[in-house]
PDB file with SEQRES, HELIX, SHEET and CRYST1 records, atoms N, CA, C and O in Angstrom:
SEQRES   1 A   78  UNK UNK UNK UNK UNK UNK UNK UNK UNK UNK UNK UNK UNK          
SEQRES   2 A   78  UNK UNK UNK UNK UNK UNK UNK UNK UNK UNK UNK UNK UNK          
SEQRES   3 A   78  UNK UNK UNK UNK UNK UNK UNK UNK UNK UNK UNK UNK UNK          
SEQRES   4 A   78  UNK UNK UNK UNK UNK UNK UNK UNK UNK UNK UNK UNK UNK          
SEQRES   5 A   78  UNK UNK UNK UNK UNK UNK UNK UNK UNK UNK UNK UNK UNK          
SEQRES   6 A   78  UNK UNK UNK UNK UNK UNK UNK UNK UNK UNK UNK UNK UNK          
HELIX    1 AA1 UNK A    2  UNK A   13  1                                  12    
HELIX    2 AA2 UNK A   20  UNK A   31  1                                  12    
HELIX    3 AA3 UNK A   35  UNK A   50  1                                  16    
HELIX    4 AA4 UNK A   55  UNK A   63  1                                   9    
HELIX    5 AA5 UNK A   65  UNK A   74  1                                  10    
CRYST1    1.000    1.000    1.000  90.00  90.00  90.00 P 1           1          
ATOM      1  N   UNK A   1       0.824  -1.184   0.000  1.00  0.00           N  
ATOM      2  CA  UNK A   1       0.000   0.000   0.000  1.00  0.00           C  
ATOM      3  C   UNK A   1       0.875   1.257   0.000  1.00  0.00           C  
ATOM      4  O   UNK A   1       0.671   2.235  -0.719  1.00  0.00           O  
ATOM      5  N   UNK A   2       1.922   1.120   0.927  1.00  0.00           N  
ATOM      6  CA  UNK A   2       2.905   2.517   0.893  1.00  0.00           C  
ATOM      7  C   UNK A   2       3.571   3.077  -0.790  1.00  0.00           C  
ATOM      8  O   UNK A   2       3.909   4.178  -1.225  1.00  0.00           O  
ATOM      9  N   UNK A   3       3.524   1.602  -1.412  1.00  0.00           N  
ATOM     10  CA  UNK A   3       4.595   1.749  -2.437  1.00  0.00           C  
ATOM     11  C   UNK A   3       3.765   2.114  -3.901  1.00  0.00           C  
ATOM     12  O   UNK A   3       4.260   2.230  -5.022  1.00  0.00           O  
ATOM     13  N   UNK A   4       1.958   2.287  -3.383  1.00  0.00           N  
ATOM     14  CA  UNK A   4       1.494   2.474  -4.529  1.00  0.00           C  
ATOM     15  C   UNK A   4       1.624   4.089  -4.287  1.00  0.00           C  
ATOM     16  O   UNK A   4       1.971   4.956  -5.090  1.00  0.00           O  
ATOM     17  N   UNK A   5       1.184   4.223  -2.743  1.00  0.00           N  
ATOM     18  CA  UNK A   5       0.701   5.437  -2.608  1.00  0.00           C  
ATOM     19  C   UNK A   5       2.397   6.758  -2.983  1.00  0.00           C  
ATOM     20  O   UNK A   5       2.313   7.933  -3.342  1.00  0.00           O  
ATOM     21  N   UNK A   6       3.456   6.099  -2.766  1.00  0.00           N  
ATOM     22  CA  UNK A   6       4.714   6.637  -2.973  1.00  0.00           C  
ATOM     23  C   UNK A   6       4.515   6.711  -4.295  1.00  0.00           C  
ATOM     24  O   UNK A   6       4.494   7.898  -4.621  1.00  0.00           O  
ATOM     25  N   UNK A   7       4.325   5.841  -5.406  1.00  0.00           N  
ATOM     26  CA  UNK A   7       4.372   6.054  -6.973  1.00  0.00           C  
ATOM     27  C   UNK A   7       3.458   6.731  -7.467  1.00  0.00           C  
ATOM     28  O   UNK A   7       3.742   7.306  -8.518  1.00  0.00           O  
ATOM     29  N   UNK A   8       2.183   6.897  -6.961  1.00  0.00           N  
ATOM     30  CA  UNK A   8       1.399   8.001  -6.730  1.00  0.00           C  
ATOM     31  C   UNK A   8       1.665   9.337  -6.645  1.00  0.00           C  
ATOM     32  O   UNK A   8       0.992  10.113  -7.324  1.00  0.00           O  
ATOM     33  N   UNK A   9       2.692   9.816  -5.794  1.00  0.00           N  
ATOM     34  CA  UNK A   9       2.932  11.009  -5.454  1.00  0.00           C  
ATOM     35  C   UNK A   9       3.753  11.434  -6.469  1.00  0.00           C  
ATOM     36  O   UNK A   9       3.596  12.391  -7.227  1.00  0.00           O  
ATOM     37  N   UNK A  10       5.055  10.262  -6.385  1.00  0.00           N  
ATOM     38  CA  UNK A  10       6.298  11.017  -7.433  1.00  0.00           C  
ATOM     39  C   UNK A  10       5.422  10.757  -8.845  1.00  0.00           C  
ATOM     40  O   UNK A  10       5.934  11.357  -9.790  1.00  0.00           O  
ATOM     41  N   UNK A  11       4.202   9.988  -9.205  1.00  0.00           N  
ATOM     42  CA  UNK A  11       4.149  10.281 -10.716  1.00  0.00           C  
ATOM     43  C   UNK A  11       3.130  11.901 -10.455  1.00  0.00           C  
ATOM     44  O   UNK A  11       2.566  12.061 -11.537  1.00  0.00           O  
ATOM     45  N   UNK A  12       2.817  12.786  -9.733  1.00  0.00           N  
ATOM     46  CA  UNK A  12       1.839  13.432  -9.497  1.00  0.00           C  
ATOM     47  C   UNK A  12       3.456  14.515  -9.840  1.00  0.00           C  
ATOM     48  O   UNK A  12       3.638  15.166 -10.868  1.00  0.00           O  
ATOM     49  N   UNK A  13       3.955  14.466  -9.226  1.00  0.00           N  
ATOM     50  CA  UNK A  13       4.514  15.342  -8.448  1.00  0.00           C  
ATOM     51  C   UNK A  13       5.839  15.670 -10.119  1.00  0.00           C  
ATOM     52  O   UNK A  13       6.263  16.763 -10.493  1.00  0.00           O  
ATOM     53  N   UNK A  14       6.130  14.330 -10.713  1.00  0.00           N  
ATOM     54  CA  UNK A  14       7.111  14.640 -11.604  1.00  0.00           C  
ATOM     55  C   UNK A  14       6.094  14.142 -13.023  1.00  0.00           C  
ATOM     56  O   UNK A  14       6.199  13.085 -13.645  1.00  0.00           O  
ATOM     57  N   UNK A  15       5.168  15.210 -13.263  1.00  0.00           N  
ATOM     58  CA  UNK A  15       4.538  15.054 -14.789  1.00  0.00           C  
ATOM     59  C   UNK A  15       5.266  15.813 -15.547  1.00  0.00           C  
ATOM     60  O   UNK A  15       4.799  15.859 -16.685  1.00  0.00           O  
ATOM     61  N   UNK A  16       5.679  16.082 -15.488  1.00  0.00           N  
ATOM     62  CA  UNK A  16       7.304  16.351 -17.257  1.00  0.00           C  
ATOM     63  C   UNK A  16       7.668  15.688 -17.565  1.00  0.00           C  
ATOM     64  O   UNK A  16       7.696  15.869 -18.782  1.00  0.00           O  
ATOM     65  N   UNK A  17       8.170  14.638 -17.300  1.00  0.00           N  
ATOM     66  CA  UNK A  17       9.019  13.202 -17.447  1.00  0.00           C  
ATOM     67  C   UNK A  17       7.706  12.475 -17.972  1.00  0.00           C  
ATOM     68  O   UNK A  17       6.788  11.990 -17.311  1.00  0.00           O  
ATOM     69  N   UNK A  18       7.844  12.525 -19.062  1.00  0.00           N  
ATOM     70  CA  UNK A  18       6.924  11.280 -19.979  1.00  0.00           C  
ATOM     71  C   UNK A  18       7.379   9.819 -19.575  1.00  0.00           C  
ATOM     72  O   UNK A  18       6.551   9.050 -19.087  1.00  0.00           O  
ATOM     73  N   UNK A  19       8.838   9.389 -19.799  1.00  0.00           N  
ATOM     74  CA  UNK A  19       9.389   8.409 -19.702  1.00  0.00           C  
ATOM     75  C   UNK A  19       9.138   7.683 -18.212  1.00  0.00           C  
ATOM     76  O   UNK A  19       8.683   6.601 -17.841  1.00  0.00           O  
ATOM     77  N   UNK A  20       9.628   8.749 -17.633  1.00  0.00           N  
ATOM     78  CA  UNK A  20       9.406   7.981 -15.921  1.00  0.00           C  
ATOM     79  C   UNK A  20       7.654   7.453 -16.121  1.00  0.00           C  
ATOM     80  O   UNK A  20       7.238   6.294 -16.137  1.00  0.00           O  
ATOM     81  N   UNK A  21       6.938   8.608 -16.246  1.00  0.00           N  
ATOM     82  CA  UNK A  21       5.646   7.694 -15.999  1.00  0.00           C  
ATOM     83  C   UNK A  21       4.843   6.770 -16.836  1.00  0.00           C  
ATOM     84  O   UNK A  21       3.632   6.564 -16.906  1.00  0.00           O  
ATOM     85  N   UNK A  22       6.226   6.101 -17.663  1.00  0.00           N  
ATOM     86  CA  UNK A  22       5.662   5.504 -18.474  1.00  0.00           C  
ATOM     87  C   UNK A  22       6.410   3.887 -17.345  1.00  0.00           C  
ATOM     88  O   UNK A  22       5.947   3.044 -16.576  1.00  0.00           O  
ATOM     89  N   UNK A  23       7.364   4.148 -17.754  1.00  0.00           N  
ATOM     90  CA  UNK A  23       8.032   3.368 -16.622  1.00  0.00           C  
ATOM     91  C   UNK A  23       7.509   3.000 -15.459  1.00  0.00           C  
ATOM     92  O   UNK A  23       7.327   1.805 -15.226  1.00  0.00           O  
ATOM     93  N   UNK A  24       7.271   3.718 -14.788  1.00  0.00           N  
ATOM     94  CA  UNK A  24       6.132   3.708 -13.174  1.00  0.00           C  
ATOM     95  C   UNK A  24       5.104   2.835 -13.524  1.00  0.00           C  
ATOM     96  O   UNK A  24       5.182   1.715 -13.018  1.00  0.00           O  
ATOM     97  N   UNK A  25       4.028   3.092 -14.363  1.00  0.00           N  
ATOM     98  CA  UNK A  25       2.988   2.398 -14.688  1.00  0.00           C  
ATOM     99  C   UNK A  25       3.287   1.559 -15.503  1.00  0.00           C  
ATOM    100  O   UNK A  25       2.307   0.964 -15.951  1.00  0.00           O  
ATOM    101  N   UNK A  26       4.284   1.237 -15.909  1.00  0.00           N  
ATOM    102  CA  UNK A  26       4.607   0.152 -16.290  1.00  0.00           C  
ATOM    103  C   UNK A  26       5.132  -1.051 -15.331  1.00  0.00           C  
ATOM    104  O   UNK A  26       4.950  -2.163 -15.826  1.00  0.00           O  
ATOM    105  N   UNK A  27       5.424  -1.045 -14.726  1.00  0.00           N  
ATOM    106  CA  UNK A  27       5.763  -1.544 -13.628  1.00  0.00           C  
ATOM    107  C   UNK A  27       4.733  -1.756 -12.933  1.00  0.00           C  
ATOM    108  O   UNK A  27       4.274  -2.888 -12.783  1.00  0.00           O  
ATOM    109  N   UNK A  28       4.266  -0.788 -12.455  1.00  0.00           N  
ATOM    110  CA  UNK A  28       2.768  -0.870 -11.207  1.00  0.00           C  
ATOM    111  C   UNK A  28       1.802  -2.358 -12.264  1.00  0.00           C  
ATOM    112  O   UNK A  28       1.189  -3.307 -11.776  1.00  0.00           O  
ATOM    113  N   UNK A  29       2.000  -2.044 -13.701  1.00  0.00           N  
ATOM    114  CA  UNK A  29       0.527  -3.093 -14.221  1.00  0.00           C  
ATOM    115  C   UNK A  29       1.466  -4.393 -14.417  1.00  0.00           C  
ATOM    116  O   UNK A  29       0.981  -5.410 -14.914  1.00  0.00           O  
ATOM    117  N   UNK A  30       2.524  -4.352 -14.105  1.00  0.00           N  
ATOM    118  CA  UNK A  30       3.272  -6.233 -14.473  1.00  0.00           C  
ATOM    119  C   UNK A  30       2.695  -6.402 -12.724  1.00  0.00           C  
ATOM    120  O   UNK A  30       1.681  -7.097 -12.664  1.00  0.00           O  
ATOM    121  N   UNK A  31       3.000  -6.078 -11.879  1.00  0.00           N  
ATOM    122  CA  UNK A  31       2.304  -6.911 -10.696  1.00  0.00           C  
ATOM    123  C   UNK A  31       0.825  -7.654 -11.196  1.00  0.00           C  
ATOM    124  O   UNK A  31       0.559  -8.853 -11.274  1.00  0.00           O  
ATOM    125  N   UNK A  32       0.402  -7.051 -11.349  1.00  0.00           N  
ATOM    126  CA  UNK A  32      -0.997  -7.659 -11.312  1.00  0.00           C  
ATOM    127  C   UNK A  32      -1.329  -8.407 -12.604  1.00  0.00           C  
ATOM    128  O   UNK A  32      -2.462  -8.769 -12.922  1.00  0.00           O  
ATOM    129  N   UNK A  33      -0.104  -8.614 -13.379  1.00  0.00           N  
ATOM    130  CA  UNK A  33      -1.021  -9.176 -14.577  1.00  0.00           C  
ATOM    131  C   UNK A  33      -0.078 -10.482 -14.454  1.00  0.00           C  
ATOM    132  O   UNK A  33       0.649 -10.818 -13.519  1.00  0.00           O  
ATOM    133  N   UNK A  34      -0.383 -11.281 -16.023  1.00  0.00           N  
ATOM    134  CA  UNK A  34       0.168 -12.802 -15.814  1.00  0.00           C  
ATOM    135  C   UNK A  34       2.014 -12.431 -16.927  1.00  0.00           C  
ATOM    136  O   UNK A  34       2.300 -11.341 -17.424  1.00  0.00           O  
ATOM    137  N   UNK A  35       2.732 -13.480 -16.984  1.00  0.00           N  
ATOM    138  CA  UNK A  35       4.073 -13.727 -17.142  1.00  0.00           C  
ATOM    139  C   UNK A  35       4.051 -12.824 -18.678  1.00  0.00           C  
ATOM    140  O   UNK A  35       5.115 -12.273 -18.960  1.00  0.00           O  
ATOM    141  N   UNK A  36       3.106 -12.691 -19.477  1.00  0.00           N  
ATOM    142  CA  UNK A  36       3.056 -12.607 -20.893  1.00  0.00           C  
ATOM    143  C   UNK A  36       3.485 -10.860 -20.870  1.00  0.00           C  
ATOM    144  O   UNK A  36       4.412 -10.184 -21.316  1.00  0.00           O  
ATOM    145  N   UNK A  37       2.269 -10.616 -20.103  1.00  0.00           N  
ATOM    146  CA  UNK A  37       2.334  -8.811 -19.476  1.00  0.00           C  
ATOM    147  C   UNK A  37       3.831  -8.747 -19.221  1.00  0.00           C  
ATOM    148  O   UNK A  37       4.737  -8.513 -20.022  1.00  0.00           O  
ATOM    149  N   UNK A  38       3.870  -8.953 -18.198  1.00  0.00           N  
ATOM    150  CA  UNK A  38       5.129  -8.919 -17.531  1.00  0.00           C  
ATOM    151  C   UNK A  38       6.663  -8.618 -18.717  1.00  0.00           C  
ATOM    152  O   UNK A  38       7.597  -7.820 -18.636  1.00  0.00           O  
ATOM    153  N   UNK A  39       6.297  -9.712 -19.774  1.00  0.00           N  
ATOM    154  CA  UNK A  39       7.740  -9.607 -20.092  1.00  0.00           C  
ATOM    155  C   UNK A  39       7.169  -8.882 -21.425  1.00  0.00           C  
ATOM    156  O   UNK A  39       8.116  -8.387 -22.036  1.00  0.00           O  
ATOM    157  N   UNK A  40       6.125  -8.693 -21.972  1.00  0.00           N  
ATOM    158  CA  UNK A  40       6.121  -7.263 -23.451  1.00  0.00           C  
ATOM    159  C   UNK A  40       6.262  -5.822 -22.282  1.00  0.00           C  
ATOM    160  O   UNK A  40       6.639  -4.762 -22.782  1.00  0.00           O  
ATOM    161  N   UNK A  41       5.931  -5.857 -20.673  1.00  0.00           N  
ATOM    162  CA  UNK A  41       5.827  -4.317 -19.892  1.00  0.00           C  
ATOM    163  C   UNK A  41       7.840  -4.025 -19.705  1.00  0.00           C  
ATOM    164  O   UNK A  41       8.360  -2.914 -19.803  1.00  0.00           O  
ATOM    165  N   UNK A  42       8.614  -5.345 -19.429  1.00  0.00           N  
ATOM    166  CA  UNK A  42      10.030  -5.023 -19.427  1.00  0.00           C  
ATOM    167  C   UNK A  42      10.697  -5.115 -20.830  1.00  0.00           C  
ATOM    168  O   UNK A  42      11.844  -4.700 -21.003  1.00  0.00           O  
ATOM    169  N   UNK A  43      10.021  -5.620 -21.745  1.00  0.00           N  
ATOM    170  CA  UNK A  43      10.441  -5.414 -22.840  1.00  0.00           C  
ATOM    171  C   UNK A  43      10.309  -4.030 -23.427  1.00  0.00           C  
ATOM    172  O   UNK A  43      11.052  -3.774 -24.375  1.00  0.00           O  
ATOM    173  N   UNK A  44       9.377  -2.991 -22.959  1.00  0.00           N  
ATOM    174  CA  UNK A  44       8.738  -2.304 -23.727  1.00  0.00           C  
ATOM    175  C   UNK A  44       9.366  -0.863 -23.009  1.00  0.00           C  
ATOM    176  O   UNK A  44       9.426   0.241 -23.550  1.00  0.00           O  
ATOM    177  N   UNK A  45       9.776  -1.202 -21.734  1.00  0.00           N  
ATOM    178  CA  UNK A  45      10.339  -0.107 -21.063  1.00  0.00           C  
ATOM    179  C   UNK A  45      12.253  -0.384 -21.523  1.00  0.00           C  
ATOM    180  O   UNK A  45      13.113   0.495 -21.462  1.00  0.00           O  
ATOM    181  N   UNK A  46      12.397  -1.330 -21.804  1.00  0.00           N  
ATOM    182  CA  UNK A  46      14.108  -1.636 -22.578  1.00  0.00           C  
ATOM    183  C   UNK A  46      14.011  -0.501 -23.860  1.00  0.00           C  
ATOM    184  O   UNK A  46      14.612   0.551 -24.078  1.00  0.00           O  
ATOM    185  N   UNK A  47      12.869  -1.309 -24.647  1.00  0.00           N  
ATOM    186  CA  UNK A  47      12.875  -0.580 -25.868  1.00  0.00           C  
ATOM    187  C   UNK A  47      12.489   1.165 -25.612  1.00  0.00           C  
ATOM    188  O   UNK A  47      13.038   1.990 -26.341  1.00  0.00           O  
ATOM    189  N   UNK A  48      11.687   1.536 -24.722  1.00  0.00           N  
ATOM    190  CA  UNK A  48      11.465   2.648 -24.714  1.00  0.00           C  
ATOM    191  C   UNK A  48      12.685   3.586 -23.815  1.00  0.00           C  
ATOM    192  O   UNK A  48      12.522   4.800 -23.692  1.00  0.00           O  
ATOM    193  N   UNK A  49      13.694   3.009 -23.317  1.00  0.00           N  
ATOM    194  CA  UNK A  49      14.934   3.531 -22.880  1.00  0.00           C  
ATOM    195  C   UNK A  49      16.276   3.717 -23.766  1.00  0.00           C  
ATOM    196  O   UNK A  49      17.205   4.524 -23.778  1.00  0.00           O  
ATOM    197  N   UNK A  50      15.936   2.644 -24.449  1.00  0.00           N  
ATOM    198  CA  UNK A  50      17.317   2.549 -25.596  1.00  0.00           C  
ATOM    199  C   UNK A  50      16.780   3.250 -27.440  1.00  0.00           C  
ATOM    200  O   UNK A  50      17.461   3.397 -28.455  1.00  0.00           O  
ATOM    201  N   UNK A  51      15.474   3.496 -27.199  1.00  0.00           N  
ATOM    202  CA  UNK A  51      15.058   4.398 -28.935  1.00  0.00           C  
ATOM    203  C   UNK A  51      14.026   5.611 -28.233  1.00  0.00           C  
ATOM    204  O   UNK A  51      13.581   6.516 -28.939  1.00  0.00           O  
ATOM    205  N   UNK A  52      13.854   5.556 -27.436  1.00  0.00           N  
ATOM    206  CA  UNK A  52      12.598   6.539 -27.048  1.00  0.00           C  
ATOM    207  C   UNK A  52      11.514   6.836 -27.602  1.00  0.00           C  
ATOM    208  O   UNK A  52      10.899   7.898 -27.693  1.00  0.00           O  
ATOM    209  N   UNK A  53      11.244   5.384 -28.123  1.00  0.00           N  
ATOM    210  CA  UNK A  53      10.214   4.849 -28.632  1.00  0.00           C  
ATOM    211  C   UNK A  53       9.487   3.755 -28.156  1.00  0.00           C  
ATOM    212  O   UNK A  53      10.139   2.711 -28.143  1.00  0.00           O  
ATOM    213  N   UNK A  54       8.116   3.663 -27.687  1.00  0.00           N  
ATOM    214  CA  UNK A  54       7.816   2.374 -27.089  1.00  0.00           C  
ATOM    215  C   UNK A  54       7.341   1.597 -28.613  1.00  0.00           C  
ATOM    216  O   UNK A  54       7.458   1.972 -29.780  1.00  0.00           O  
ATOM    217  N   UNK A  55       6.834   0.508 -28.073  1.00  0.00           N  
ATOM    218  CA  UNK A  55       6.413  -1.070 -28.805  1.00  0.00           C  
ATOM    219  C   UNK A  55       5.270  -0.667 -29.937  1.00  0.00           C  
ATOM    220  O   UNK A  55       5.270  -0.924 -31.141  1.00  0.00           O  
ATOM    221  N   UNK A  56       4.530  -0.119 -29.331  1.00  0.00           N  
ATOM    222  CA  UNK A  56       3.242   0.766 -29.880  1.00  0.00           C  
ATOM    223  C   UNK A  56       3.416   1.287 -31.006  1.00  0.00           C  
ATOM    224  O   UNK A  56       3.102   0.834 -32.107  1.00  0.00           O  
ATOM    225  N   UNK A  57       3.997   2.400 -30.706  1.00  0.00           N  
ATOM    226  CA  UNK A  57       5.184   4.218 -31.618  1.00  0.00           C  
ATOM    227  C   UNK A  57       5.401   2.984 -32.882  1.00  0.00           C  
ATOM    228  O   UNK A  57       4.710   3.024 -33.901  1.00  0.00           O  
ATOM    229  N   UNK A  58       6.270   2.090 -32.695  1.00  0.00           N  
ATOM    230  CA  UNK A  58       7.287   1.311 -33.834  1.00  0.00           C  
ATOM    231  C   UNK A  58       6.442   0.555 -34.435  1.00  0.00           C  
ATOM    232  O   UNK A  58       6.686   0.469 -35.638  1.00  0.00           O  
ATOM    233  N   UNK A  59       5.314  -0.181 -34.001  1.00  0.00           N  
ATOM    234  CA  UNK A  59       4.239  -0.505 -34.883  1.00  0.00           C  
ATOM    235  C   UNK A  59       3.257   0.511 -35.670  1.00  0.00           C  
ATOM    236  O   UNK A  59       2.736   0.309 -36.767  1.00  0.00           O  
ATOM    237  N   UNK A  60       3.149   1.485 -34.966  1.00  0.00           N  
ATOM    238  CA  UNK A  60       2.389   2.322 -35.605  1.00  0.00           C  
ATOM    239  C   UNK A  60       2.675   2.800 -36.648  1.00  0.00           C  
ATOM    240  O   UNK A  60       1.870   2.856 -37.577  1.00  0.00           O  
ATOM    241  N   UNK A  61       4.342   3.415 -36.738  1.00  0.00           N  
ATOM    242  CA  UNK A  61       4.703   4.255 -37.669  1.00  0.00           C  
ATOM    243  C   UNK A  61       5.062   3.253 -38.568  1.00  0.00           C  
ATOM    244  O   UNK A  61       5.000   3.597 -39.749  1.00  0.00           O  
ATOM    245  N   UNK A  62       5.482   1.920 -38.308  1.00  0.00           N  
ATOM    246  CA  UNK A  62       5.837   1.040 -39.785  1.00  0.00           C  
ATOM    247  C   UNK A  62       4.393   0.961 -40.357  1.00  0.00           C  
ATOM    248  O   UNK A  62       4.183   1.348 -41.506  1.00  0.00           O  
ATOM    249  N   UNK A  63       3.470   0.508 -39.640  1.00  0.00           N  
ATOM    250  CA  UNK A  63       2.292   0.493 -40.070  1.00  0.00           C  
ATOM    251  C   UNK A  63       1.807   1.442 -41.263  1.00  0.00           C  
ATOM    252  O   UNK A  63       1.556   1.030 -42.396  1.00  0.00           O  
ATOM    253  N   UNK A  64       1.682   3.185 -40.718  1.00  0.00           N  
ATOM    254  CA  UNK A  64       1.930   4.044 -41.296  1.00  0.00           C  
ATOM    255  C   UNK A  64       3.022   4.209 -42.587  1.00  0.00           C  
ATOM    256  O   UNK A  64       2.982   5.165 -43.362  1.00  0.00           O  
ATOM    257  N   UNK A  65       3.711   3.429 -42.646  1.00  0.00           N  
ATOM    258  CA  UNK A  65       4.482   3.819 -43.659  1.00  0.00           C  
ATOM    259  C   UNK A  65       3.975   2.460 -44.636  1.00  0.00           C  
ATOM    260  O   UNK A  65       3.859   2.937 -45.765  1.00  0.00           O  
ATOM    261  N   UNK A  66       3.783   1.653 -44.667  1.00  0.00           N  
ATOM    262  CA  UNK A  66       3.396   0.312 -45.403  1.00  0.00           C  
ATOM    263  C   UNK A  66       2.079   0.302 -45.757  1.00  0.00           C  
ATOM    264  O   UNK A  66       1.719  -0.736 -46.312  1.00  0.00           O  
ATOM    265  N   UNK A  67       1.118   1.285 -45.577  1.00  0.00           N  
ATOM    266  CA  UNK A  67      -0.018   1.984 -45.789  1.00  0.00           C  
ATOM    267  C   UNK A  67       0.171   3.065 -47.071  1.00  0.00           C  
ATOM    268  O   UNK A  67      -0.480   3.081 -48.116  1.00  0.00           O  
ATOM    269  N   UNK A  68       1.402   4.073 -46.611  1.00  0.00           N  
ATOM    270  CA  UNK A  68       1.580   5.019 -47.484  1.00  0.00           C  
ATOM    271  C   UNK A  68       1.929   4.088 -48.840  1.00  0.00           C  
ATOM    272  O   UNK A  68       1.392   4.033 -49.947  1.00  0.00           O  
ATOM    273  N   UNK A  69       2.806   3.546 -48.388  1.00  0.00           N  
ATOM    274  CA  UNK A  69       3.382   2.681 -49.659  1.00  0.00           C  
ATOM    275  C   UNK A  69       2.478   1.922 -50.334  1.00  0.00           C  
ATOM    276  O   UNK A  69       2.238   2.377 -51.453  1.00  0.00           O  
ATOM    277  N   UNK A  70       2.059   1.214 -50.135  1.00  0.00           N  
ATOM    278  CA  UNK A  70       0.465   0.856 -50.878  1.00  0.00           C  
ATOM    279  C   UNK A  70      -0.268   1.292 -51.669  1.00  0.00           C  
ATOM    280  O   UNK A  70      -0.802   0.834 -52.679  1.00  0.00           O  
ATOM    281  N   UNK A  71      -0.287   2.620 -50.955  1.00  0.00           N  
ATOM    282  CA  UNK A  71      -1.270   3.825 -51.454  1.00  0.00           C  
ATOM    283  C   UNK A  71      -0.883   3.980 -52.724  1.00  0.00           C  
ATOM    284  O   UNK A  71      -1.622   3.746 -53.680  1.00  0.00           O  
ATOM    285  N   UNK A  72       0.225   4.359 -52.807  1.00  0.00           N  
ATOM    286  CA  UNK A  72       1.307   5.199 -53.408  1.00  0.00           C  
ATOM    287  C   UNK A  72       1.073   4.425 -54.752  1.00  0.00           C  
ATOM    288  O   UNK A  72       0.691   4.928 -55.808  1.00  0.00           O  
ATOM    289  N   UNK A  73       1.448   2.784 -54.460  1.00  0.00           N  
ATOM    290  CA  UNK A  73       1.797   1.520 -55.742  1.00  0.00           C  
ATOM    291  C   UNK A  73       0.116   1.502 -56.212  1.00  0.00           C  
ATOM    292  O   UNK A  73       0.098   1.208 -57.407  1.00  0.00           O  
ATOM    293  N   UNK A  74      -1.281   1.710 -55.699  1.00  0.00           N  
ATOM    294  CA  UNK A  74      -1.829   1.582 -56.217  1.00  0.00           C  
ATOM    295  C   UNK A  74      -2.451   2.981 -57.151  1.00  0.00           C  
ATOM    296  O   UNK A  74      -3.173   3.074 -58.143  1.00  0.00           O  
ATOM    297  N   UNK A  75      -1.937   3.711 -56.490  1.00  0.00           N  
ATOM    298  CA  UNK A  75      -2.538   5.184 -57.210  1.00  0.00           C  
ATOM    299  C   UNK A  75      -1.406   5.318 -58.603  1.00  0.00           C  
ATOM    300  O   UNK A  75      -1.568   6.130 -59.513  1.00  0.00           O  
ATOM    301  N   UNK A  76      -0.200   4.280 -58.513  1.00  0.00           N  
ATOM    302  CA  UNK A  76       0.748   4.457 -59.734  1.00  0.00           C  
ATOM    303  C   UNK A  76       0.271   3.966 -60.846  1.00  0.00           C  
ATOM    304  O   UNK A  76       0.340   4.450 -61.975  1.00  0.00           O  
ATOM    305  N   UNK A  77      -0.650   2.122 -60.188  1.00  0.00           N  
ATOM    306  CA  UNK A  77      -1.182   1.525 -61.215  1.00  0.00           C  
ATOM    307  C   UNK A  77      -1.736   2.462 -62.376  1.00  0.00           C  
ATOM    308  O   UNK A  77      -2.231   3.569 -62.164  1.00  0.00           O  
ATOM    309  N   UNK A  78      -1.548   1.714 -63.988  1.00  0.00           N  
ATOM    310  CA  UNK A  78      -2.981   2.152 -64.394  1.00  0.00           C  
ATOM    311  C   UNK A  78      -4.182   1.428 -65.030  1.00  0.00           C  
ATOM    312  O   UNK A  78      -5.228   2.039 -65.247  1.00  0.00           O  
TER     313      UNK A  78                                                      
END                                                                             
């Protein structure tokens, strides 16, 4: 109980830091979830420390770009 109410405060207290409270709550939701959570929430805070990009961001934007590209090859067709 102390250690929610402590991560509580410092994420209240330090909202500038995107990263930390991504981290924080990342952490706070692997307790409670099963082994699968757990290792995409430490995977995802690795990746979001070493590109400053989380798991999400890097699907999205390939996504986004393999969309454009598509677009692109079918609007070339004729």
């Amino acid at each position: 109980m102390k250690k929610i109410l402590l991560i509580s405060l410092l994420t209240i207290t330090i909202t500038g830091c995107s990263e930390f409270a991504l981290i924080v709550s990342g952490s706070s939701l692997a307790l409670s979830q099963n082994s699968y959570a757990r290792v995409y929430n430490g995977s995802d805070v690795l990746m979001l420390m070493s590109t400053e990009k989380s798991i999400k961001k890097h699907v999205y934007e390939k996504g986004k770009q393999l969309i454009y590209k598509q677009t692109l090859e079918l609007m070339n067709k004729p």
